[in-house]
GUFI-314795 format. One record per residue (C-alpha): x, z, y. Coordinates in steps of 0.02 Angstrom, whole numbers, plus 32768, in hexadecimal, padded with zeros to 4 digits. Layout:
XZY;...
This chain:
604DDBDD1865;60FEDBED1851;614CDC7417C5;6194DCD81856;60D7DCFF18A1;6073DD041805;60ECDD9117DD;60D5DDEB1895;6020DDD11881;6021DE1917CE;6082DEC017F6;600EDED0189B;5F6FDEB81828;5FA8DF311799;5FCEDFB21815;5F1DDF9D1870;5ED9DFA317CB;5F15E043177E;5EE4E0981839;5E39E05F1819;5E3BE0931759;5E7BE139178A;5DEDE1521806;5D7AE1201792;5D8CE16116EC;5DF5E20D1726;5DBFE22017D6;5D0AE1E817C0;5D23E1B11871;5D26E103185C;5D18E09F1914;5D06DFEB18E2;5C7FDFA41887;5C79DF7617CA;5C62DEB61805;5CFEDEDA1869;5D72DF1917E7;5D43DE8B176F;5D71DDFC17EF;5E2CDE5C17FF;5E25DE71174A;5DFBDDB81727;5E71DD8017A8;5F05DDF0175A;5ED2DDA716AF;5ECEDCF016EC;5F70DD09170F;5FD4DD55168A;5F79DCBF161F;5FCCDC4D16AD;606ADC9716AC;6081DCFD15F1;6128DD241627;60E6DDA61685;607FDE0515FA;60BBDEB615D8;606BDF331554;603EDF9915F8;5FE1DF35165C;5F1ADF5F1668;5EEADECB161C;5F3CDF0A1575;5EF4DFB81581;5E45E013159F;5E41E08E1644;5E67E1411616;5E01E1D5163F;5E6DE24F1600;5E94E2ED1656;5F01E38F164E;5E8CE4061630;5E44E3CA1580;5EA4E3C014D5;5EC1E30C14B1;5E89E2C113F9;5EAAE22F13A5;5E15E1911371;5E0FE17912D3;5DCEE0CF1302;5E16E07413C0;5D9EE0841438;5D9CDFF8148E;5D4CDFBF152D;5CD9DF261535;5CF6DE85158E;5C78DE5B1605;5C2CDDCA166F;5BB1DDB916F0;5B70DD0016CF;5B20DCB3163B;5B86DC251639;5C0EDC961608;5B90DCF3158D;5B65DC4E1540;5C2BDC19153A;5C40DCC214C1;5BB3DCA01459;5C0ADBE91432;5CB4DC3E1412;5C54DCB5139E;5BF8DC1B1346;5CB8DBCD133E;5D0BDC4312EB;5C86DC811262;5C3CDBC11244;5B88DBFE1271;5B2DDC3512E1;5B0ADD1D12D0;5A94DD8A12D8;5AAEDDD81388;5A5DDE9413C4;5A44DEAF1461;5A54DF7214D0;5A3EDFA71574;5AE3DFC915C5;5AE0E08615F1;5B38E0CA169C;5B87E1531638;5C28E19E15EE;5C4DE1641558;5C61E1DD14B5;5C9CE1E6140B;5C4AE26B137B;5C8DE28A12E4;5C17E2E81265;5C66E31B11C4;5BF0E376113B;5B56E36111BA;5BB7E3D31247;5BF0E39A12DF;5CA9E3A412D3;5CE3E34E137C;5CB1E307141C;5D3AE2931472;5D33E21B150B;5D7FE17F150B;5E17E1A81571;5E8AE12F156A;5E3FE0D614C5;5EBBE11C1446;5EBEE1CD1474;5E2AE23214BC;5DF8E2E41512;5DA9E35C149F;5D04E38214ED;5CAFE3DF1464;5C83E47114AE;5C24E42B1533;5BDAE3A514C0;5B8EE42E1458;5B1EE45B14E5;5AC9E3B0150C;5A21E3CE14B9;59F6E3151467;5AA4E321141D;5A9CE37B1377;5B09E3FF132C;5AECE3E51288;5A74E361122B;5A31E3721185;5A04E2D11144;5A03E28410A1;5A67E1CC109F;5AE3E20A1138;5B90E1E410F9;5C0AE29F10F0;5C5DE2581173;5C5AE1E01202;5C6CE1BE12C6;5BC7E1971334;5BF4E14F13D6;5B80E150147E;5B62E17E153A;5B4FE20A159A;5AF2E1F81628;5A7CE26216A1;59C7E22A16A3;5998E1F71745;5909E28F175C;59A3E3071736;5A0FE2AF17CA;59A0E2C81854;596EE3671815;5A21E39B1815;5A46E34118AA;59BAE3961911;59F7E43E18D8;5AA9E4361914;5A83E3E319AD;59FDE48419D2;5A95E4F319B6;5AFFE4981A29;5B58E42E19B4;5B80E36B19AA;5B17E30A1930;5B6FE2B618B2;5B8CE20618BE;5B38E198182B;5AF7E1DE176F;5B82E1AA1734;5BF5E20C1797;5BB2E2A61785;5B9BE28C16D2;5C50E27416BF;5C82E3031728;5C10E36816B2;5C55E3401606;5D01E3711662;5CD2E41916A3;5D22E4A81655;5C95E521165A;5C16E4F815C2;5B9FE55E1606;5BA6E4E116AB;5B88E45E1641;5AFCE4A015E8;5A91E4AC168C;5A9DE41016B5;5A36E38A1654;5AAAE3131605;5A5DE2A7157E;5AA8E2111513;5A7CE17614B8;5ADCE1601417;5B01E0A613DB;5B84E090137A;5BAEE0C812BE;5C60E0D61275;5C93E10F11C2;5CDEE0ED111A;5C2BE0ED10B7;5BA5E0B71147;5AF8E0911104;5ADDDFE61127;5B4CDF521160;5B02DF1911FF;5B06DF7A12A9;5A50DF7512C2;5A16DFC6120D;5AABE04F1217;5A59E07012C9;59BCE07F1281;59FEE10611FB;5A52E160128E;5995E17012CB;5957E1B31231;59F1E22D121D;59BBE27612C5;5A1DE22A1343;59D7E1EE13E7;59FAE12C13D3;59DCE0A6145F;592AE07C1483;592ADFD914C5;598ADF86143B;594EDED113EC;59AADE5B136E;59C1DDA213BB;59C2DD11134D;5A38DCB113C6;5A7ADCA01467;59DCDC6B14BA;5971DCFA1471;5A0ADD6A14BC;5A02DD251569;592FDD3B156E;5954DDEB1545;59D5DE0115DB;5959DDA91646;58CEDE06161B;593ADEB71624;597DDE7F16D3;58E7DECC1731;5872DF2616A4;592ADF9D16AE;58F5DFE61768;5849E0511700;58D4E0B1169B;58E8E14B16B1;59A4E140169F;5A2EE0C316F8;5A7BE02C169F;5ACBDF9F16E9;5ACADF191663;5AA2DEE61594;5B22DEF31527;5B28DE611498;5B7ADE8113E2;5B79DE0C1358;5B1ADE7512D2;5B69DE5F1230;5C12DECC1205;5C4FDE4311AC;5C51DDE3122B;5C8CDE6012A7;5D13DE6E1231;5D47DDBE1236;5D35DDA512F0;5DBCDE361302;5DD9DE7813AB;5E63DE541442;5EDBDEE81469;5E58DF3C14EA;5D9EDEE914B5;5D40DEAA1415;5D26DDF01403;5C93DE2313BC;5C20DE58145B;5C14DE5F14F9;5BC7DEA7158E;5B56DE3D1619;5B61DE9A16AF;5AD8DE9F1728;5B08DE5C17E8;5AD0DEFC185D;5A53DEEB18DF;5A8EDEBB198A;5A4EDE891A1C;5A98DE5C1AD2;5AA7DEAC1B89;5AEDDECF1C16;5B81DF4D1C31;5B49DFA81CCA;5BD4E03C1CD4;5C43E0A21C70;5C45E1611C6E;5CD7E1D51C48;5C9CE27A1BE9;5D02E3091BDE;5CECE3751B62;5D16E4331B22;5DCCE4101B06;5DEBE36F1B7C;5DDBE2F11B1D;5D94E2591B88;5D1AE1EB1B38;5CE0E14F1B7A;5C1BE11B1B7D;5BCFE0881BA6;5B2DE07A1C13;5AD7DFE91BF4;5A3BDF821C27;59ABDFC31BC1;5995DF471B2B;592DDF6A1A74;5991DF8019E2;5963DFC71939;58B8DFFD1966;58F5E0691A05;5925E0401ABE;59EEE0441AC6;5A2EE07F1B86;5AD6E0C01B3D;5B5EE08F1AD2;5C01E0D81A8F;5CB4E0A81AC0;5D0DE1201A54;5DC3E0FC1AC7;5E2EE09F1B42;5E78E0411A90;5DB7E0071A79;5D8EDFD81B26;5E42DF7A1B18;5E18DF291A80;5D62DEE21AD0;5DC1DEA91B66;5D18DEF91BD2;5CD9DECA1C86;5C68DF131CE5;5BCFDEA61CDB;5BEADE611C32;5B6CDE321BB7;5BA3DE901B1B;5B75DE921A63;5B24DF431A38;5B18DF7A198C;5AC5E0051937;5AFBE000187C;5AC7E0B6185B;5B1FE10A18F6;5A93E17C1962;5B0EE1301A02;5B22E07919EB;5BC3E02B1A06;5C05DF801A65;5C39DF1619E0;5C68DE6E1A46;5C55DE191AFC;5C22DD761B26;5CA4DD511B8B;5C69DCA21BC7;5BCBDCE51C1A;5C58DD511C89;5C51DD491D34;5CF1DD151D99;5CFEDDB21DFA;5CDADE341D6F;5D3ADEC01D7B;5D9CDEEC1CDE;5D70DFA91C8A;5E08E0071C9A;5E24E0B01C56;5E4BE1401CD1;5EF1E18B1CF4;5EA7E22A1D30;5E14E2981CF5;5D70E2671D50;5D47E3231D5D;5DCFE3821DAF;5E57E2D51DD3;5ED8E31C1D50;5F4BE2971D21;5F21E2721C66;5F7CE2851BC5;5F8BE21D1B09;5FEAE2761A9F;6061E20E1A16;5FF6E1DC1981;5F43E20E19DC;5EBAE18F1A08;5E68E1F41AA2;5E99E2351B50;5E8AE2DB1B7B;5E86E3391C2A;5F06E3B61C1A;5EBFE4311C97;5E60E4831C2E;5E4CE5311CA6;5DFDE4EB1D34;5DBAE4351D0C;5CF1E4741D09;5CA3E4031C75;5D38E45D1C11;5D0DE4FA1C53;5C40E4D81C24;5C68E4A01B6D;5CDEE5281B55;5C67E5BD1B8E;5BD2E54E1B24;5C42E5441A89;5C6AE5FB1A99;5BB7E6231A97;5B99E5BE19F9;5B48E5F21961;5BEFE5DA18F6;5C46E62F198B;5C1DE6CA19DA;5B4DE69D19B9;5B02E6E71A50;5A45E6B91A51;5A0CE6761AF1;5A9AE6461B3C;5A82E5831B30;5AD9E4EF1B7B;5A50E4F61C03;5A69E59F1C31;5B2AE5991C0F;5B21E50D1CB4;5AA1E5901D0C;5B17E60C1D03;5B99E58F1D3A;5B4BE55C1DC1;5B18E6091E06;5BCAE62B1DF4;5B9EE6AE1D7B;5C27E66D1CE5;5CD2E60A1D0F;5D2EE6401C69;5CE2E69B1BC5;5D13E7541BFD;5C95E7511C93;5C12E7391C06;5C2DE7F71BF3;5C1CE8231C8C;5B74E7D91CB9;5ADDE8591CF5;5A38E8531CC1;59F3E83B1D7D;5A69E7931D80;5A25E7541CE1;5966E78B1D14;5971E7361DB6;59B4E6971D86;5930E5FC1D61;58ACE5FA1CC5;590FE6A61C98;58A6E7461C89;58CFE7FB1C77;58A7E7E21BA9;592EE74E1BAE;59A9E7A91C16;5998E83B1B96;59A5E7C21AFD;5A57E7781B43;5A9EE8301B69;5A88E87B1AC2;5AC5E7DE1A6B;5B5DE7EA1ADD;5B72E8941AA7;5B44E86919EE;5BDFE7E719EB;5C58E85D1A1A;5C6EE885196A;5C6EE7D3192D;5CF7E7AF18A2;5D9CE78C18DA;5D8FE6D7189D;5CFBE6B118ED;5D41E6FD199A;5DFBE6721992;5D85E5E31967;5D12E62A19FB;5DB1E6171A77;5DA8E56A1A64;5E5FE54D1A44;5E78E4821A40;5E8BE4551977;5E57E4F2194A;5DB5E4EF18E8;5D60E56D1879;5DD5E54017E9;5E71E5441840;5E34E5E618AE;5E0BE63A17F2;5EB7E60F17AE;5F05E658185E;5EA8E6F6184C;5EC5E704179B;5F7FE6F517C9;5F87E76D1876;5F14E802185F;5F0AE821191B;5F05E7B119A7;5FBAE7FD19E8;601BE7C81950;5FD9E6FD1962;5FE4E7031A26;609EE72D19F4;60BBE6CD1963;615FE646196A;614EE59A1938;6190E5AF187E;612AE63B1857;6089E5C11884;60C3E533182A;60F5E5A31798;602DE5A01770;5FABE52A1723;5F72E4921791;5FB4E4BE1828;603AE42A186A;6098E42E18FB;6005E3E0196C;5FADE48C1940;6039E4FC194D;604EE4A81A03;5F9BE4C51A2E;5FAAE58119F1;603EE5AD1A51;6022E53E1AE9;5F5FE5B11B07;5FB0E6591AE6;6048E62E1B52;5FD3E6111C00;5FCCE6B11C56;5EF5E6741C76;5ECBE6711BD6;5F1BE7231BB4;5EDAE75D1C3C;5E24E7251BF7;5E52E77D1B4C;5E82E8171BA6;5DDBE81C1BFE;5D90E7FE1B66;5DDDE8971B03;5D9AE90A1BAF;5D0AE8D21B84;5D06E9221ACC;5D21E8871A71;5DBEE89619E9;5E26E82B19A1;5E4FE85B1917;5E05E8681859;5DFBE80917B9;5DB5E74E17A2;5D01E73C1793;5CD4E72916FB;5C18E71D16A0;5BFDE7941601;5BE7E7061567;5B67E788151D;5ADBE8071560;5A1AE7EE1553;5A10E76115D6;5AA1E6EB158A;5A87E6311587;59EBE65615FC;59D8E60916B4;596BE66A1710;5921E64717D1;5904E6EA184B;5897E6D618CF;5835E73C1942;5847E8001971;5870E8891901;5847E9511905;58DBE99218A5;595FE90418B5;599BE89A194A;59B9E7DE1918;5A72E7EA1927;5A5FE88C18A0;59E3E82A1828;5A47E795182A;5AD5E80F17FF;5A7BE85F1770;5A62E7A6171D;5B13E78C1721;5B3EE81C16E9;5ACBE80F1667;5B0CE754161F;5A8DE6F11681;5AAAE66C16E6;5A46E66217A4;59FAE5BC17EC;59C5E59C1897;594EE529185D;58B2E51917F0;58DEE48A176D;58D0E45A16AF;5965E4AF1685;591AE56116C1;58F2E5D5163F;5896E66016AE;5864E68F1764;5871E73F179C;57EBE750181D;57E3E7B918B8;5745E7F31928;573FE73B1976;577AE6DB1922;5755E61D1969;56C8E5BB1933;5738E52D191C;579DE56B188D;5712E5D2183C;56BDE524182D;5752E4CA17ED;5769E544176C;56CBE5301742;56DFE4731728;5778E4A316C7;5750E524165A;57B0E59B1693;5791E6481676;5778E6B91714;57B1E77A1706;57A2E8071770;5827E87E17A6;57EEE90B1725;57FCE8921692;589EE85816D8;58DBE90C16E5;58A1E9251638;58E9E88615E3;59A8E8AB1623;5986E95F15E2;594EE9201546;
């Protein structure tokens, strides 16, 4: 390769690269496999050895990927945190173990971990106390995550034990157990909300949340493997480990010293499927020479210790057919391509469907209709193509192509500078817009109106009962009653919720709009900033970029909804209807008898409604669930209660209360 296209392919690499990084460590959105990254990774590194003329200090080889974000203080390491190099073959494994032999003129002591699908995380203790909690970021310079750490339970606060140094740094994983996921998972999708990708995405959106208390109800753990300090007990990994244990800490538990290389590969061998009964994800062992010394002499490169590395796990795959391609629109437009595919087994379950992510991805594959593909699971719930085989293609396969108009309503298209997805722009009248909009509205973290489902949202639809959020309001209790598997009890339950949410917080009723970019954080900071609904629908450009985290992309998005005549219309409606606008930002009291607690309702009640008990745990410092779970600290039970929860409690532990001892406990 000449100079002139090593240095083409270099700039085109880095550039893919840092996209992918971003994705990854900031986005937690990543949409190419971990095998996938490494090959441009390797190939960008292959090069720069090729051609060193090309090396700057910048590129990704030189440099970990950075996690850091806005929202979080940043803090210094006290010692690099540096990324590992990895491999997927044990030739390569066995190469490291003879440049490790090489340079120290024996052969180590190696240990051997699991490699957890986490974030990673750095603790500082000084006097016994947990001082600090920091993520990698960007290996030099990390978020301060402390508050939030402080609520994952296996993590202590303070530690009391005799031998621990008065200061030092324990570094680790967190990571959602696998139980925890589903359980999660199963919840928001019952509320109308998407599951989260992978563990170790919703793990990492966690730590970065800025409400503790929405951290604390989800169950994070973490695995802590790695001891730093001036005066550490012992001077091998393994033994300071060990102390770690005894100081409290909850340390790896598949962990085994190797006497060489070969014991090292047995153990990788032997981990490669005994890993699938764990009740946690990893994808691979990490290797570390044992002795400090000796980690000491074998120094470290500007990103990754010479001293260990991690063996990486190939995913499971398996290969079909590529029978279609559907284009979903969703709430705000976007368009998101899925693959249907020929049913084939993979991971234990039978995969029909696969994710495309975007027209970039389907580019990248090259797809045909007809193709046989490479699925892959790798922790997503929706595998993902991962490669074609293009030779088994036949000659008059038609190529995928993405479309220029919306599949739903024919609306050309749009891609916006510096955004991955299409969107349908015709967000008034295209219907699967329409659908997610009114089903978003109705959301618990919306305008929570109990029975109104995703189901019934495209029953009412249907009917021609709802074609915008305002005729929600208007709805009669014979039009509900009538409709199917609805009853006069049902129709009652949606009315008085609908009344109920007239009063919501102001907050709650922006993010209910469904404004495109505008989440609950954003819709908080916006209502926090315009105390009625007039002010923001009026507000210019400078005054919206003027606040926190809102960019031109949402300042465009705010003044492009209030600007269409439609969606004023809709609000307009929606103030005849008795709902304001208006108000301060939601906020939960910090103290009150029911703080820290997370507390189920479920049944009938004599002196509440459930809107007005829910209410009364807010407003009391508690926090509600829509689900029975772990995490749940009581149930408040109505006349009938269901059978299923009662017994799930049961299983659980949970404690069951009535309404009187409810009544008397927020009194108390």
């Amino acid at each position: 390769m000449k100079l002139s296209d090593a240095k083409l392919r270099v700039e085109e690499l880095r550039k893919t690269i840092d996209e992918h990084n971003h994705r990854y460590y900031v986005l937690n959105q990543p949409v190419i496999t971990d095998f996938e990254f490494d090959l441009l990774l390797n190939e960008l590194q292959t090069l720069e050895k090729n051609f060193p003329e090309l090396v700057t200090p910048d590129s990704p080889t030189m440099r970990v990927g950075s996690d850091l974000t806005d929202e979080f203080v940043q803090v210094q390491h006290r010692w690099p945190m540096m990324s590992l190099g990895n491999t997927y073959s044990e030739e390569e494994l066995t190469e490291f173990g003879e440049r490790v032999k090489r340079t120290l003129g024996q052969e180590p002591e190696y240990v051997c971990e699991l490699k957890y699908d986490g974030v990673s995380i750095s603790l500082t203790y000084e006097n016994g106390v947990l001082s600090g909690a920091v993520t990698r970021g960007d290996g030099m310079v990390g978020d301060d995550v402390t508050v939030n750490v402080r609520t994952i339970r296996s993590i202590p606060v303070r530690i009391n034990a005799p031998g621990a140094p008065s200061s030092f740094v324990v570094r680790g994983e967190i990571y959602l157990p696998l139980k925890g996921f589903n359980e999660m998972n199963a919840a928001r999708m019952e509320k109308g909300e998407a599951p989260f990708a992978n563990p170790r995405n919703a793990a990492a959106g966690t730590l970065k949340l800025l409400d503790p208390r929405m951290v604390a109800a989800r169950p994070l753990d973490c695995f802590l493997y790695f001891l730093l300090g001036d005066s550490l007990p012992a001077g091998n990994h393994y033994d300071n480990i060990m102390a770690a244990r005894s100081w409290g800490f909850r340390t790896p538990d598949v962990m085994e010293r190797c006497s060489g290389m070969e014991e090292v590969i047995s153990f990788i061998r032997k981990w490669e499927t005994a890993r699938k009964q764990l009740p946690y994800d990893t994808d691979g062992v990490v290797v570390k020479v044992n002795s400090l010394e000796a980690q000491r002499l074998l120094g470290s490169t500007a990103k990754s210790p010479r001293w260990a590395i991690a063996y990486k796990y190939a995913a499971e795959q398996a290969v079909t057919e590529l029978l279609s391609v559907d284009f979903q629109v969703g709430r705000t437009g976007n368009v998101t391509p899925v693959a249907n595919l020929r049913p084939v087994q993979l991971a234990g379950t039978t995969v029909r469907r696969a994710s495309l992510h975007n027209s970039d991805q389907i580019e990248l594959l090259g797809l045909h209709y007809g193709d046989s593909v490479i699925i892959e699971k790798g922790g997503e719930i929706i595998p993902k193509i991962v490669g074609v085989d293009a030779g088994k293609r036949a000659g008059d396969a038609a190529v995928v192509t993405f479309p220029e108009k919306c599949p739903e309503c024919s609306t050309p298209l749009v891609r916006n500078e510096g955004e991955a997805n299409h969107y349908c722009p015709n967000y008034l009248h295209c219907p699967p817009q329409i659908t997610r909009r009114i089903i978003h509205f109705v959301s618990r973290k919306a305008m929570d109106i109990e029975g109104l489902g995703e189901e019934t949202v495209e029953l009412l639809w249907s009917n021609g009962l709802a074609r915008n959020v305002a005729d929600l309001y208007d709805l009669k209790h014979e039009q509900l009653a009538s409709l199917d598997r609805m009853g006069d009890k049902s129709a009652s339950n949606i009315l008085a919720s609908l009344a109920a949410s007239l009063s919501a917080p102001w907050n709650r009723k922006l993010f209910a709009l469904g404004i495109r970019h505008v989440g609950e954080t954003v819709a908080k900071t916006l209502a926090g900033a315009f105390p009625d609904i007039g002010r923001l629908m009026d507000a210019t450009e400078e005054e919206l970029l003027a606040l926190p985290d809102i960019g031109p992309r949402i300042s465009a998005s705010v003044r492009e909804y209030f600007s269409d005549e439609d969606n004023r219309e809709i609000i307009r409606r929606l103030k005849a209807a008795g709902m304001t606008f208006e108000g301060a930002v939601q906020t939960r009291p910090s103290a009150g008898p029911l703080a820290g607690k997370t507390i189920v309702v479920s049944g009938t009640f004599e002196q509440y409604t459930r809107e007005g008990i829910k209410a009364a745990i807010e407003a009391a410092g508690g926090k509600n669930a829509g689900s029975v779970s772990g995490n749940t600290s009581f149930i408040v039970a109505g006349s009938d209660m269901g059978q299923a929860k009662r017994a799930k409690a049961a299983s659980l532990g949970i404690p069951v209360i009535t309404e009187e001892e409810f009544v008397k406990m927020i009194k108390e």
